[in-house]
N, C-alpha and C positions, 0 to 999 in steps of 0.2 A: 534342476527343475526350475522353470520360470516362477515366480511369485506373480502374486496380484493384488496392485493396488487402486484402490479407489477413490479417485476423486471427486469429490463432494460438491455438490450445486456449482457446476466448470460456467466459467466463461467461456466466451467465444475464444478468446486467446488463449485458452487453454488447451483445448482441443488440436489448435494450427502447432503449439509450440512443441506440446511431446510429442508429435509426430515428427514436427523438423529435428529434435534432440538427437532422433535416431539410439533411441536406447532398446535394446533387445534384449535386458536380463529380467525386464518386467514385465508383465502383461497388463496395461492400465485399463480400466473399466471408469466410465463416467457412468455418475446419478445422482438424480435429484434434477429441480430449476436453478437457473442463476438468482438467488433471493433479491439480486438488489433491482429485477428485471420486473421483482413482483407488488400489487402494493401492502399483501399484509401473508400471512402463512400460518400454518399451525405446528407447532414447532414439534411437538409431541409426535403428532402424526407421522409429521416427516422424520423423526429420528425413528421411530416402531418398522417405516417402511424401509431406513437405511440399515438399518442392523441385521435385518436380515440377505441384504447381500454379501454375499462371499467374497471376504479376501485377508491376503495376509498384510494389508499395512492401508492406513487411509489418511487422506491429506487433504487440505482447500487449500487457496488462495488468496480469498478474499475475506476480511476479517471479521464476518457471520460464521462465513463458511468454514473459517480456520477452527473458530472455536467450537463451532458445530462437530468437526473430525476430532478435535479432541478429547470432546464427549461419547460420541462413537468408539474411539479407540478404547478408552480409559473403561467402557461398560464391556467391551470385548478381550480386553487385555491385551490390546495392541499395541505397539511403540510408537511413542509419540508426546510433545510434552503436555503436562496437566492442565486439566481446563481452568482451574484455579491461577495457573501461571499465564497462562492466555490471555484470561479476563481481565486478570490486575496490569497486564499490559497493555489492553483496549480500553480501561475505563481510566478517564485522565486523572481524576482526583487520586486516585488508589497507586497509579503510575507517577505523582510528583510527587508522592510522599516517600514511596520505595528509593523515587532516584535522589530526594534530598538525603536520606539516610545513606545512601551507597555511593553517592558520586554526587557530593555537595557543589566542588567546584563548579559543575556541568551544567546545575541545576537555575533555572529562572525564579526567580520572586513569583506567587503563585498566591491565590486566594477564591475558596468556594465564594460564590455574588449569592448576598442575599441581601437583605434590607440595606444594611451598609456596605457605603464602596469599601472597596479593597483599600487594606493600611500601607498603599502604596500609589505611588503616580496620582495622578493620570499623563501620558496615556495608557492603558491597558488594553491586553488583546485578549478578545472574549471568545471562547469555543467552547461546543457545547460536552457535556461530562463524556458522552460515547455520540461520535459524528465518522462522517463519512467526507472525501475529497474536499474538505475548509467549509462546509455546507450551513451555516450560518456561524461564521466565524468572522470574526470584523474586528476592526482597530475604532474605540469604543475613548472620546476626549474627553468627555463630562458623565458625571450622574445622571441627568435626562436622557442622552444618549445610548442607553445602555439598552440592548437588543428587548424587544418584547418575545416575548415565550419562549423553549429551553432549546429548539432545536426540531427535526424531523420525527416528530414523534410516532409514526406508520416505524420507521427505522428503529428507533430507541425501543420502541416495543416489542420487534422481533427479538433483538439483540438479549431484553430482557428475558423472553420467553426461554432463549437457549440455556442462558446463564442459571436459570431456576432448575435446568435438566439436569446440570451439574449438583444443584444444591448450594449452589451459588444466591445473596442476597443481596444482589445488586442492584442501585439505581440508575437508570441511562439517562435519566433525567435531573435536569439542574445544570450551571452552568457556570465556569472557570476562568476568573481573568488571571491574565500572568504579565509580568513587563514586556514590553515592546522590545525586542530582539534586531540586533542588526549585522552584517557580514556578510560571508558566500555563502549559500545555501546549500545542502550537501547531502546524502545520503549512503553512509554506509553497512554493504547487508555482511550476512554471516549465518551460520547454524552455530548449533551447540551438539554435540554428541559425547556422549559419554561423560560430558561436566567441561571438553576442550569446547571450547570458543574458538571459530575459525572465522577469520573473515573472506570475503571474496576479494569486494575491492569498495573505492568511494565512488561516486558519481555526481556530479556537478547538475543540478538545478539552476537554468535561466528562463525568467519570465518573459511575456510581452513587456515591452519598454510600458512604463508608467500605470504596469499591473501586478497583479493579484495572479495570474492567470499563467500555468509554466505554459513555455513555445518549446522549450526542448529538455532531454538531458542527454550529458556527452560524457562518458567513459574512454578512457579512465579520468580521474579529475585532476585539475590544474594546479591540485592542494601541492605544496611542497610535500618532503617524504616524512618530514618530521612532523608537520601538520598533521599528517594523516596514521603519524603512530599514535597520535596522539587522543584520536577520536576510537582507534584499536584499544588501547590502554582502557579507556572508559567503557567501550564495550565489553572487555574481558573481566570487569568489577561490577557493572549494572547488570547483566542477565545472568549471572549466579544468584544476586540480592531478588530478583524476581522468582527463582527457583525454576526457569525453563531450560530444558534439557530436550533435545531428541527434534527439533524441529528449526525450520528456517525463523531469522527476524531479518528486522533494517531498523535503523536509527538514522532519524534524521535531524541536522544540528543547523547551527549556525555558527561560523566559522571568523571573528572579527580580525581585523590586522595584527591587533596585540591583543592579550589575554586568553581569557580560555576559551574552549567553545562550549555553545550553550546547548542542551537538547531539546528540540521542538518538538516529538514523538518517540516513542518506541513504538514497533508494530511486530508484531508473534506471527509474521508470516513472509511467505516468498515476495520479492518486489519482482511478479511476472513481468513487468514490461520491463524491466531489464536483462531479461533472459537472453534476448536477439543480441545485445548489446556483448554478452561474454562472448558468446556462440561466435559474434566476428571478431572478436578482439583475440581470446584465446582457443576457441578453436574447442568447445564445450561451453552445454546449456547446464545453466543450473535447474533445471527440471529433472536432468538425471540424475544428480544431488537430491532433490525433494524426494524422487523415487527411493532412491538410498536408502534414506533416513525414515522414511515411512517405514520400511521392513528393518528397520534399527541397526543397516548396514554403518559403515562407517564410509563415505564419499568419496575419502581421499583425496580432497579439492586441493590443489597447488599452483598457486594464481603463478602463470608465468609472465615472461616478460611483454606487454603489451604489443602486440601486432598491429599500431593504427591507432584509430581513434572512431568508434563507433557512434551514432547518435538515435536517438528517438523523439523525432519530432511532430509536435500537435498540430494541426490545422485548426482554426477555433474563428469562428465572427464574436460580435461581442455585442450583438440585435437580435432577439428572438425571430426565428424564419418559418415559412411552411417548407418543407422540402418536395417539391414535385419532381425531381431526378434525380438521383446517386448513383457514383459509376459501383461499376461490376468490382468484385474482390479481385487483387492482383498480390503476388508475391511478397511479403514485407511490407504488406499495407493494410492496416485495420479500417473499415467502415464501422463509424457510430453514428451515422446519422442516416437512418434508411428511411427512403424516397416514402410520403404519405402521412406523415406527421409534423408536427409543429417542431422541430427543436427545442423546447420549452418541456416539453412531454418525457423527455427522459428523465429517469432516475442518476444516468451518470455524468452531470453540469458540476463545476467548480460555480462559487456564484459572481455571478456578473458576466459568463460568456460562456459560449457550448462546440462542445468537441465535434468537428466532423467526423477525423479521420488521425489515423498513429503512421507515421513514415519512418522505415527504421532504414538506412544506411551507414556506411563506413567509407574512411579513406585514409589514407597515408597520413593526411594531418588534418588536426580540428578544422581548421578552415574548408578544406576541402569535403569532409564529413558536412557539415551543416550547411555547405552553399548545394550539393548534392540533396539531400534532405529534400532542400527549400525549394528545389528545382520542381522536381518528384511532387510534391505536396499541390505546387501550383498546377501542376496538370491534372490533378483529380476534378474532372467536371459536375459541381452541384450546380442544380438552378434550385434557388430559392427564391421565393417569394414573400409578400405578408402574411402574416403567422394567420391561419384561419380559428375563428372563435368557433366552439362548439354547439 
């Protein structure tokens, strides 16, 4: 008998992926909005109106929504890990304290900013206690420099409203400098089921030359094999110490020539836009894994030997535009920048530049992966214009 899971305020990439997965032992049902689409929600409202959908297992993506399903689940008695384990790995201050206790090595110099700077540096990197894509996060070289107000507070406020659903006393608000981090940038995901810690694989983060802002990421990653046991090892000791079980994360580090690696997040949920990237490498989405584990199956995930080299690449300008054309959806190609608004107007911009569009390909070798991408990417025809005032 099929089960049913439901996914919680989906993305657009939600939608395209579990279909491409082709998984047939589940039957997925979307509901709710994409919260980060909206500017404010009532979080009450919304969880009275999800709990009364029918299903045997429920899951998000996106980490409102992550923790939103685990509040869901946890009042329905569903599988899935605790919102408590959720939270304290979306709210930073609560997340470097867990990981200085469990994984010292790993861990950055860290300090809550309030009247006095941090008993460290300068420089420090300042983000805010609960944020979304680096969203007023800055490299911060003096005391006067130091960002005014805490962050996206339309966001920190949802975040908080979900968190109280739980019974949760969280602050979204306030703001975290930590030392200045440097290396390959890295991300590796994983679930947890049953208390095993599995991981899938790492993935290699590259920016724009002389930004802030990724241009791609390319799986599997460039890390040596011992590198990368090595970021496994930390993962298999930090998400016990957070107590999450039953659900997808990713961690993502920084990786230096000598020494350890540092960790730059933990995140309590699927890293969807890596989905495409297994799907061509080994020939399986981790969407059917989320499906899994939502009805408290066990995955079975067994990373085989790399097929190629996949990528996921961003198109971004780095000038606010109006958009008067965007081309049509095509295979393996995300639009985020639909024709009639400013660029500026979305909720989903890293800062300093805006996302048009996601190119996912593969090839036999990195090279060929990412000059394919780039190709693909440039034929996506936007006109844009000067950004129209309201």
């Amino acid at each position: 008998m099929r089960r049913t899971v439901l996914i919680l305020c989906p993305q657009q990439r939600d939608v395209a992926l579990v279909d491409a997965a082709g998984v047939e032992a589940y039957d997925v049902r979307f509901a709710g909005p994409d919260l980060d689409a909206l500017p404010s929600f009532d979080a009450a409202a919304l969880l009275a109106e999800l709990e009364s959908v029918p299903a045997d297992g429920v899951a998000g993506t996106k980490d409102r929504s992550a923790l939103l399903a685990s509040v869901v689940a946890e009042r329905r008695g569903l599988p899935g890990p605790s919102p408590h384990a959720v939270a304290s790995c979306q709210h930073k201050p609560t997340a470097r304290r867990i990981q200085q206790r469990a994984v010292p090595e790993a861990t950055p110099r860290f300090a809550d900013v309030a009247a006095e700077p941090p008993p460290f540096g300068p420089p420090w990197f300042v983000k805010p206690a609960v944020g979304r894509l680096s969203q007023r996060a800055r490299l911060v070289r003096d005391v006067p420099q130091r960002p005014d107000g805490e962050g996206d507070d339309a966001y920190a406020s949802g975040w908080e409203q979900i968190a109280a659903l739980a019974g949760l006393d969280l602050s979204a608000r306030g703001l975290l400098a930590e030392e200045v981090l440097s290396g390959d940038l890295v991300t590796l995901e994983g679930y947890v089921h049953a208390g095993r810690v599995v991981v899938l694989g790492v993935t290699d983060s590259v920016m724009y030359p002389g930004t802030d802002s990724f241009e791609r990421f390319e799986y599997p990653s460039r890390l040596p094999v011992e590198r990368q046991a090595e970021l496994g090892d930390v993962a298999r000791r930090l998400l016990p110490a957070f107590g999450f079980d039953g659900g997808f994360f990713n961690v993502e580090f920084f990786v230096p020539d000598t020494g350890s690696a540092r960790i730059v997040e933990v995140n309590a949920r699927l890293a969807s836009q890596f989905a495409p990237l297994y799907q061509a490498v080994h020939r399986r989405s981790s969407y059917g894994a989320l499906l899994a584990l939502a009805c408290g199956d066990d995955p079975g995930w067994h990373t085989t030997e790399p097929d190629g080299v996949a990528v996921s690449y961003v198109r971004r300008v780095f000038d606010d535009a109006f958009v008067e054309e965007a081309p049509g959806g095509r295979p393996d190609v995300e639009i985020l920048a639909p024709a009639g608004r400013n660029l500026s107007d979305s909720y989903a911009n890293d800062p300093g530049s805006y996302r048009l569009a996601i190119v996912y390909e593969a090839g036999e070798t990195r090279e060929e992966a990412v000059e394919r991408a780039r190709r693909r990417a440039e034929t996506l025809r936007f006109r844009l214009a000067p950004p129209r005032v309201p």
